[in-house]
Each structure stands twice: as C-alpha cells, then as structure tokens.
N, C-alpha and C positions, 0 to 999 in steps of 0.2 A: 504494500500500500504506500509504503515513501517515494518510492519511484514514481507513481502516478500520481501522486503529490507534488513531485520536483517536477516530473513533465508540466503538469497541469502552471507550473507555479513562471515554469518558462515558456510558456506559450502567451500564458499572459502577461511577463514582463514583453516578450516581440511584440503582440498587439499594443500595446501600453504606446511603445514606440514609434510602431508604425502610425497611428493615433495622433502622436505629439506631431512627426513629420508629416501630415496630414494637415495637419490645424493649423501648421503656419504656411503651409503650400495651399490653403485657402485666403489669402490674402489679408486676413485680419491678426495682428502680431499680437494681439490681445489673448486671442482665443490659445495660438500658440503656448503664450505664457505660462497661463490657466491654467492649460493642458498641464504642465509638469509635473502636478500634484495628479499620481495616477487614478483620485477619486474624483474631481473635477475634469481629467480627459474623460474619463469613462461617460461622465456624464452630458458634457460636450459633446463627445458623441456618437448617444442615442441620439441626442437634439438635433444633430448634422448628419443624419445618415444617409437621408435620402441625397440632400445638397453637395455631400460627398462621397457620394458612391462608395459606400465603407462598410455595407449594411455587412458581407462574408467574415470579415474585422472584426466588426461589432457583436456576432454569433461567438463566433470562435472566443472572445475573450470572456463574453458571459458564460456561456458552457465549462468555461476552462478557471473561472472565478467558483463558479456553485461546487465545481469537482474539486477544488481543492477544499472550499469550506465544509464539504463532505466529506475529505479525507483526514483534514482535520479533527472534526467534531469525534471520527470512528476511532481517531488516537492510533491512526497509521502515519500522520506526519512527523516531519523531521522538527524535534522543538527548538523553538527560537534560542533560548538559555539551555546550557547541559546542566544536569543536575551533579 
C-alpha cells in the first residue's frame, strides 16, 4: 500500500505542476502565482478547466489526491515523522 501511496503522491505532485505551468501560460500572472500553493492551483483549476483545456489534468490529480487520502487513512502510507 506505500507504493501506491508514493505513486499516487507523484502523480499529483506532476499534475500540481503541470497546473502551475498552465496558469501562467494562461496569461494572467496572478493566477500563476496562486497556483503555487498546491491547494489554490487545485482549485484554480477546476474553475479553469474548460478555458484550459486541463479537464484529463484535473481527473488524474483528483483521483490520485482521494487515492492517496485512502491510503493514508488505511495506514498503508509512508509517515511524514518516523517514530
């Protein structure tokens, strides 16, 4: 389960990024900005999905967000602090 933890966990740092490069490759530097904080790209965008043709992006990192906080919650993830 950690492995599909880490997968999941890097699929959604790519999308995060691609997202960010997205958001200033939409002409608004603001939005770019924003983006950096991976909870305001995320939500960025849903809001821009259609205006950016991002919607396969936008799949992939919610899927790959819910799969990790499922593999968390199951205590098959890698813990942030070792004990």
């Amino acid at each position: 389960m950690a492995i599909v933890g880490m997968v999941a966990g890097l699929v959604s740092l790519v999308c995060w990024i691609l997202t960010v490069v997205k958001a200033f490759q939409s002409g608004t530097t603001s939005n770019g900005v924003l983006s950096i904080c991976p909870l305001v790209g995320f939500i960025l965008g849903w809001i821009n999905v259609k205006e950016w043709n991002h919607q396969p992006v936008m799949l992939a990192w919610t899927v790959a967000t819910i799969l990790n906080l499922v593999v968390q919650y199951m205590g098959g993830g890698v813990p942030v602090v070792a004990p």
